[in-house]
TIMI-2910 file (N, C-alpha, C, CB; in pm, 1 decimal, decimal comma, always signed):
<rs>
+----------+----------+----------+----------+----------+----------+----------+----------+----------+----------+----------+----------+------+
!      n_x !      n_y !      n_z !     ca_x !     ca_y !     ca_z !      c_x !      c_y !      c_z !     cb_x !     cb_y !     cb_z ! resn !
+----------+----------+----------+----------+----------+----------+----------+----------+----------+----------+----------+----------+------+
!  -1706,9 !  +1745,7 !  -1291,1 !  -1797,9 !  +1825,0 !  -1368,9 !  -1765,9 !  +1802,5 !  -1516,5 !  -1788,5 !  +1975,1 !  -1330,3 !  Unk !
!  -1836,2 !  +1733,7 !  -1613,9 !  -1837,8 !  +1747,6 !  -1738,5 !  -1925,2 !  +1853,9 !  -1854,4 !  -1859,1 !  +1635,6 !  -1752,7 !  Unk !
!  -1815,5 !  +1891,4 !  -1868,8 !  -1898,2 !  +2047,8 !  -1950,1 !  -1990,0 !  +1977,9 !  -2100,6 !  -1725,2 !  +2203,6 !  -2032,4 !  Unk !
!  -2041,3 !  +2026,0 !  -2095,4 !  -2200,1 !  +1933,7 !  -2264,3 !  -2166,8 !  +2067,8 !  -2349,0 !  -2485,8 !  +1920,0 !  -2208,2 !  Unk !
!  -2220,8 !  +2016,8 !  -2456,6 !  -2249,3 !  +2125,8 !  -2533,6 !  -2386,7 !  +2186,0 !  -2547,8 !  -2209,4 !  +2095,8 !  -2646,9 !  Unk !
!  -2423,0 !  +2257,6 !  -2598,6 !  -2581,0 !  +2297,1 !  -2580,2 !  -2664,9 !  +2220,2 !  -2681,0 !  -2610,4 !  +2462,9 !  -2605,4 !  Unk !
!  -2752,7 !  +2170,0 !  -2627,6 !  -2836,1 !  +2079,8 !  -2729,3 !  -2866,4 !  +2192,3 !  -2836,3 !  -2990,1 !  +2001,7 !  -2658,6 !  Unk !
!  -2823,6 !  +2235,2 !  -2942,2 !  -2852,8 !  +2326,2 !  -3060,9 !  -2831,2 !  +2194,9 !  -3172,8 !  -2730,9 !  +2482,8 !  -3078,7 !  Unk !
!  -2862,7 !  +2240,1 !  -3291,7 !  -2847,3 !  +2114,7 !  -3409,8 !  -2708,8 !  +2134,7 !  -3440,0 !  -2949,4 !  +2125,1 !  -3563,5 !  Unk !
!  -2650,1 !  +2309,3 !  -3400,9 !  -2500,5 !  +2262,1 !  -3467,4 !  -2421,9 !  +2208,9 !  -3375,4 !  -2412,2 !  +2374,6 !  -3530,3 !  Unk !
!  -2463,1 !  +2218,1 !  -3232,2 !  -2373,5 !  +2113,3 !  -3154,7 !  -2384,3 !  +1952,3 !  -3130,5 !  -2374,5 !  +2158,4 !  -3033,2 !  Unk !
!  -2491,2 !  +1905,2 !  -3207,4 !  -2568,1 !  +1819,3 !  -3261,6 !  -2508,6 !  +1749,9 !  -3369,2 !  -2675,8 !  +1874,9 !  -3295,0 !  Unk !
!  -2458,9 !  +1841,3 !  -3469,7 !  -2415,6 !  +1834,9 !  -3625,4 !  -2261,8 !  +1824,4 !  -3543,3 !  -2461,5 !  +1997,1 !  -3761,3 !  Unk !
!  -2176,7 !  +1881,5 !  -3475,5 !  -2085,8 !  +1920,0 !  -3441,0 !  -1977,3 !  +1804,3 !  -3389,3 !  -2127,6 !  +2010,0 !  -3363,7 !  Unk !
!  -2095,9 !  +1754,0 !  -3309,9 !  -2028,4 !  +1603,0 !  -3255,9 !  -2030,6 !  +1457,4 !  -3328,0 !  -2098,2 !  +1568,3 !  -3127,1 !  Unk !
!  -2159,0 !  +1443,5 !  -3410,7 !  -2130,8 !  +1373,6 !  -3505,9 !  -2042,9 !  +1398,8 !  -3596,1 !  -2212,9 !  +1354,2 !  -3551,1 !  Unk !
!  -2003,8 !  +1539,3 !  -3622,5 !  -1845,2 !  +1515,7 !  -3686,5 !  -1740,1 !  +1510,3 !  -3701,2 !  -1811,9 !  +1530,8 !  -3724,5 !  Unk !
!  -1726,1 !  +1524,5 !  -3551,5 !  -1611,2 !  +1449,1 !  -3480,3 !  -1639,2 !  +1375,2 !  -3396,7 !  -1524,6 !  +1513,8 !  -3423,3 !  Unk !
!  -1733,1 !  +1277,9 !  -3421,8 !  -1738,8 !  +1164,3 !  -3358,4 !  -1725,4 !  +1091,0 !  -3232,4 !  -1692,9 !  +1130,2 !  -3401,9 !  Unk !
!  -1774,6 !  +1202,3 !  -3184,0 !  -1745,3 !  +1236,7 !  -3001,7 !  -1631,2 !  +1247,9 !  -2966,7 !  -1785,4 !  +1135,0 !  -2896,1 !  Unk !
!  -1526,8 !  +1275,1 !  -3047,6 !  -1389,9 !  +1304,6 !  -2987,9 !  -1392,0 !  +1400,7 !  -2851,0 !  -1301,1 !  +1379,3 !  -3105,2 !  Unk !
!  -1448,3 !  +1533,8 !  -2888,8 !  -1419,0 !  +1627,4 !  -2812,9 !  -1499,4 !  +1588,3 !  -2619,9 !  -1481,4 !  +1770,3 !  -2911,3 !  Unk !
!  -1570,0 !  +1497,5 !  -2678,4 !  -1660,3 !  +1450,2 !  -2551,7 !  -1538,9 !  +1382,6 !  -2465,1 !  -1803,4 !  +1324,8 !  -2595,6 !  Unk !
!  -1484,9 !  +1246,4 !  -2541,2 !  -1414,9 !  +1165,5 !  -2523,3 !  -1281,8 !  +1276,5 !  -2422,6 !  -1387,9 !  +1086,8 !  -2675,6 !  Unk !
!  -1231,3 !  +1351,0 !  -2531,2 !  -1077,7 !  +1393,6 !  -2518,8 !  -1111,2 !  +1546,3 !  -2355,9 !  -1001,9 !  +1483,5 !  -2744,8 !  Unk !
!  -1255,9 !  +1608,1 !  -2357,9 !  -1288,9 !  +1650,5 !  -2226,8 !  -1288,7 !  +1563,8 !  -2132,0 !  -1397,4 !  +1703,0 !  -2220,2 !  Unk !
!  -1355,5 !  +1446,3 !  -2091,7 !  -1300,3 !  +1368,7 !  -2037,7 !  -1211,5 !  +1304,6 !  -1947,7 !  -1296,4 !  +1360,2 !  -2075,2 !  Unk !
!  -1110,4 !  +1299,5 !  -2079,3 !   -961,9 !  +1220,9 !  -2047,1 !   -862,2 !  +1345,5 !  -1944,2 !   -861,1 !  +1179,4 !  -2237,9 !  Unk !
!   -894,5 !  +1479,6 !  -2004,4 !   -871,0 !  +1582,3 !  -1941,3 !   -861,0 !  +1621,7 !  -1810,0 !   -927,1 !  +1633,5 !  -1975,7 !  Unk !
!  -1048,1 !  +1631,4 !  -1787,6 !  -1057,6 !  +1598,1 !  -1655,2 !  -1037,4 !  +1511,8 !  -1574,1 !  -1124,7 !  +1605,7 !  -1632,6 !  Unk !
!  -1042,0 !  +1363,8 !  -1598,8 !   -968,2 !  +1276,1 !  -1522,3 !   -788,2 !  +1294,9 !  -1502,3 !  -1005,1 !  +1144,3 !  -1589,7 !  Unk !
!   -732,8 !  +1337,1 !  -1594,3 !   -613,8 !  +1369,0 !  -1559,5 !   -605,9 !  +1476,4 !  -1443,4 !   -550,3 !  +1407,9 !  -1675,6 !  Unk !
!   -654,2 !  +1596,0 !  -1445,2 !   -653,7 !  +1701,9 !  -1333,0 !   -737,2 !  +1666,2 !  -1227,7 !   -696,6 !  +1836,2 !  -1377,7 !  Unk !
!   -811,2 !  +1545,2 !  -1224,0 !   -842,5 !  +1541,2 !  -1106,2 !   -726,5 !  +1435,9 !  -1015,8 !   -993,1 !  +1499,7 !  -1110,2 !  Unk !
!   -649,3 !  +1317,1 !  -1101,1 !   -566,6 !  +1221,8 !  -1058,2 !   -466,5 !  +1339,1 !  -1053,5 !   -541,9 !  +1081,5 !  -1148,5 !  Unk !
!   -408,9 !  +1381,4 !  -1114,0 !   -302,3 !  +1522,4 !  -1060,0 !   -310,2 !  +1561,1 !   -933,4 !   -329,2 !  +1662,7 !  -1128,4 !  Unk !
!   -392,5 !  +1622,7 !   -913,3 !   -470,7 !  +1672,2 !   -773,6 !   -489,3 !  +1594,2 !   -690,4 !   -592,6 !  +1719,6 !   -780,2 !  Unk !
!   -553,2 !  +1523,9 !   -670,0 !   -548,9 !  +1388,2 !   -579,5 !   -366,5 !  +1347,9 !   -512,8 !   -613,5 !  +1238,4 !   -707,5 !  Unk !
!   -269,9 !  +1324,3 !   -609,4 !   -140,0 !  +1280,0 !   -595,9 !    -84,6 !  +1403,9 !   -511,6 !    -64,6 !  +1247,4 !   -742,0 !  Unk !
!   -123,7 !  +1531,4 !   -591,5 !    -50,3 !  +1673,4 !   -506,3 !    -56,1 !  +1670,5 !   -382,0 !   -109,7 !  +1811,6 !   -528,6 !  Unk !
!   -281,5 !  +1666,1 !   -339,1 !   -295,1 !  +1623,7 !   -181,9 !   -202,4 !  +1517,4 !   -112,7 !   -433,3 !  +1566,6 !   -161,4 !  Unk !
!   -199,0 !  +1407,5 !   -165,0 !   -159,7 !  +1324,1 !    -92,1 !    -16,8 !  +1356,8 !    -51,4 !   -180,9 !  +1207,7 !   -149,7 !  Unk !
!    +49,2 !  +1372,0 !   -167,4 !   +173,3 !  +1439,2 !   -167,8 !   +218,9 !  +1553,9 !    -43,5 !   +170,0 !  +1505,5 !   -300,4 !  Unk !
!   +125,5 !  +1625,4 !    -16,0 !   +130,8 !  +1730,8 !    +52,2 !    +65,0 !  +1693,5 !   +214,3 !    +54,9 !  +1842,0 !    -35,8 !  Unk !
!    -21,6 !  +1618,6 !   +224,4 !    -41,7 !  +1533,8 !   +333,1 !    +62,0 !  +1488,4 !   +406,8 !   -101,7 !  +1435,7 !   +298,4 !  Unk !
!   +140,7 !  +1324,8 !   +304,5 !   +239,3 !  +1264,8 !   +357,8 !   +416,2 !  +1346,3 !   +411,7 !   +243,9 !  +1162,6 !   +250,3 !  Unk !
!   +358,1 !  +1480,8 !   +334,6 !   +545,1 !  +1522,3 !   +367,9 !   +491,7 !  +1596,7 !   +503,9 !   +661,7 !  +1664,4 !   +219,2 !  Unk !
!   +368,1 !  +1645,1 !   +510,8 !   +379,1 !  +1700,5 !   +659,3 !   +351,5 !  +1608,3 !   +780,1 !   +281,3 !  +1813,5 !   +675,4 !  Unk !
!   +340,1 !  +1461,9 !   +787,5 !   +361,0 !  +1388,9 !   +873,7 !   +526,0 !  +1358,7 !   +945,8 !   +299,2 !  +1289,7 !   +817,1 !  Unk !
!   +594,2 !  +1313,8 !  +1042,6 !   +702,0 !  +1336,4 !  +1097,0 !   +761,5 !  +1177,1 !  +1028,1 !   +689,6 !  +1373,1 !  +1273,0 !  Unk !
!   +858,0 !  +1164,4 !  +1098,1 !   +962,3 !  +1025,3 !  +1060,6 !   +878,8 !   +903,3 !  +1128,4 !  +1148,4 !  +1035,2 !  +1144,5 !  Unk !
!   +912,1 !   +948,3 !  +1220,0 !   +840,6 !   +901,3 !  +1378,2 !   +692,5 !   +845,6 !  +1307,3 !   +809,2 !  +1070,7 !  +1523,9 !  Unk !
!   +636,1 !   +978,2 !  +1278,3 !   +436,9 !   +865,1 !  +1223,2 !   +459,4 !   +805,0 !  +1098,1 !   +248,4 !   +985,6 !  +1174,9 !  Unk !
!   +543,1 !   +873,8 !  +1015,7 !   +531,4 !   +761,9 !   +865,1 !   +593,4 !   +663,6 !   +886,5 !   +591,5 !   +804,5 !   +720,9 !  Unk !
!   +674,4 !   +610,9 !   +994,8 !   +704,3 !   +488,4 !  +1037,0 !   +589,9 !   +385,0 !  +1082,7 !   +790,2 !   +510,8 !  +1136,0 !  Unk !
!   +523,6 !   +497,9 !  +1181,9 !   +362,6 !   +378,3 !  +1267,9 !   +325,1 !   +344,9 !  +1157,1 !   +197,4 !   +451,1 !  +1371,4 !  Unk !
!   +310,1 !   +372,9 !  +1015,8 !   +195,6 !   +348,3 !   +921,9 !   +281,3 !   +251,4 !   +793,8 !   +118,9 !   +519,2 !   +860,9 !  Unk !
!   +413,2 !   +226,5 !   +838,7 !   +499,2 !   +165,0 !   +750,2 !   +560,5 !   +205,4 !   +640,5 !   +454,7 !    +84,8 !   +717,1 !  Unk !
!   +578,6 !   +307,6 !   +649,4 !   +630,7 !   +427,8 !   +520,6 !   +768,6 !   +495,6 !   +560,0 !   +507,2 !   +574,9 !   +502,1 !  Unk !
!   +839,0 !   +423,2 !   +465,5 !   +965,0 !   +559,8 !   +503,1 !   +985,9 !   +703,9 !   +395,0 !  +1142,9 !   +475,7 !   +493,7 !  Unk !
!  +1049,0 !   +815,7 !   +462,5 !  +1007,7 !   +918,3 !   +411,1 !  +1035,5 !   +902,3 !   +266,5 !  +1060,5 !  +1028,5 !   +472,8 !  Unk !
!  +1144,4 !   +823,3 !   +223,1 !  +1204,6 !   +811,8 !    +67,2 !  +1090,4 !   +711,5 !     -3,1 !  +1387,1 !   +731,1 !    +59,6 !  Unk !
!  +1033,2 !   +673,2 !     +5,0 !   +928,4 !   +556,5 !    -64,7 !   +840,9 !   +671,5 !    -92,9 !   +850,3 !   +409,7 !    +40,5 !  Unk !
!   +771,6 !   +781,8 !    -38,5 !   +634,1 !   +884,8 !    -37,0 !   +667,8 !   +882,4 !   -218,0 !   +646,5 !  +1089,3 !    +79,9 !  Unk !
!   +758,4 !   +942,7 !   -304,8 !   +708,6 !   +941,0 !   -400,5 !   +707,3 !   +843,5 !   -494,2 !   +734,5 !  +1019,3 !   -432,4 !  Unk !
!   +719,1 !   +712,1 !   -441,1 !   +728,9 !   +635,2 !   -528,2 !   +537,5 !   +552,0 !   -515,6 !   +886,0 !   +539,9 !   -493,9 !  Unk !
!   +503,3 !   +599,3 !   -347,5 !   +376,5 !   +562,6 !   -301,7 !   +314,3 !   +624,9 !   -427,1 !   +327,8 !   +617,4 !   -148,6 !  Unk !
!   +323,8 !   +757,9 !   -412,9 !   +225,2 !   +821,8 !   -515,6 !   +231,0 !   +794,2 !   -624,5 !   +223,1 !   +939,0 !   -528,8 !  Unk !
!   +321,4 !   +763,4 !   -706,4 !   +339,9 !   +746,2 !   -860,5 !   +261,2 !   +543,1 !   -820,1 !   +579,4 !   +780,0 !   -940,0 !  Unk !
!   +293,2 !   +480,7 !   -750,8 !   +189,7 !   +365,4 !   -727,3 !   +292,5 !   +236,8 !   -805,8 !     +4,9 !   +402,7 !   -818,2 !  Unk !
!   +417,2 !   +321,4 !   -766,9 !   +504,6 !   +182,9 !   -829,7 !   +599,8 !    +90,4 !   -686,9 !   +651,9 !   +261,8 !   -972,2 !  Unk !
!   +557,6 !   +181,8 !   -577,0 !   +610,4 !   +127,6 !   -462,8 !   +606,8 !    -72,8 !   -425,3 !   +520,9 !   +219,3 !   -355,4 !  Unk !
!   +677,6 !   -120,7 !   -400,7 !   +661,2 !   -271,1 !   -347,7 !   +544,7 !   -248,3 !   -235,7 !   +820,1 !   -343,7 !   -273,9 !  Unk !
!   +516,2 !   -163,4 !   -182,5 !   +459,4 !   -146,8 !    -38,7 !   +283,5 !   -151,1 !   -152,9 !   +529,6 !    +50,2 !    +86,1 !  Unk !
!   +278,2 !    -51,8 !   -183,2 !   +148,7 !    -54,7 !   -328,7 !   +105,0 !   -148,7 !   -358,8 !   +178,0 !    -19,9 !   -465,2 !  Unk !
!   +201,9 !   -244,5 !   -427,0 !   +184,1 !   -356,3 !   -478,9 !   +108,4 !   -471,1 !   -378,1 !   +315,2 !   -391,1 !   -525,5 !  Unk !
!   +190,2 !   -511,2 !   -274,1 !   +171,1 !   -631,4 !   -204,0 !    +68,7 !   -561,9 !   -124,3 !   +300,0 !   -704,2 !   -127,8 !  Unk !
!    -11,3 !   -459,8 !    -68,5 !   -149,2 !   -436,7 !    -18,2 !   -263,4 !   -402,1 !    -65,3 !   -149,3 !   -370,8 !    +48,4 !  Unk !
!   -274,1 !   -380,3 !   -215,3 !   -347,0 !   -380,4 !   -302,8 !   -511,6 !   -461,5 !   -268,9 !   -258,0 !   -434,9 !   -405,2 !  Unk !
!   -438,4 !   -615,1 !   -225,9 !   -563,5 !   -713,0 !   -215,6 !   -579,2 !   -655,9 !    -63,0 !   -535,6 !   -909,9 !   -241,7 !  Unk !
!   -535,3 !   -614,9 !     +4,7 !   -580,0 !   -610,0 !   +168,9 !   -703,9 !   -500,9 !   +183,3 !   -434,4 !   -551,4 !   +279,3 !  Unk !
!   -753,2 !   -557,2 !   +296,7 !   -891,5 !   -426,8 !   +314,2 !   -844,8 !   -353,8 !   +491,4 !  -1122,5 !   -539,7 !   +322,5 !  Unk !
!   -865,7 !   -266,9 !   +509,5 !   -787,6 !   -202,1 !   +611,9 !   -901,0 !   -184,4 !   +706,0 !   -707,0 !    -64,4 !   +568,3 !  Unk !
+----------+----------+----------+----------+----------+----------+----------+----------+----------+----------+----------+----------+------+
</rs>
C-alpha cells in the first residue's frame, strides 16, 4: 500500500519541493517492512519444522539464519535452479 498525498496544489507545491523525496523515502520504507516481515515468516516457519524435515529439504538447523539473511552457500549455488 503506498500512501499519496491529496491532489491539493499544496501537496502539489509540496512535492516539487522536495523533489519527490518523501514519495521516494515512503517507499524505501515500505519495502523495508515488508522484506522484514517476509524474513520474520520465514524465520518462524523454518524453526518450527523438525531436524528430521529440514534435513529432507537440505537445510541444517544452523544455516536457517544465514538462509534468511541470503548469504548461505546453499542460496547462492540454487539461485539459477527452478524447483
Amino acid at each position: 500500500m503506498i500512501l499519496r498525498y491529496p491532489t491539493t496544489s499544496f501537496a502539489a507545491s509540496y512535492e516539487d519541493l522536495t523533489g519527490g523525496f518523501m514519495v521516494r523515502f515512503e517507499k524505501a520504507i515500505i519495502e523495508l517492512l515488508s522484506t522484514w516481515s517476509a524474513k520474520r515468516k520465514l524465520r518462524a516457519q523454518l524453526s518450527l519444522l523438525s531436524d528430521r524435515e529440514l534435513n529432507d529439504i537440505g537445510i541444517n538447523p544452523g544455516e536457517i539464519e544465514a538462509i534468511i539473511a541470503g548469504t548461505s552457500d546453499l542460496c547462492t549455488s540454487r539461485r539459477g535452479l527452478r524447483s
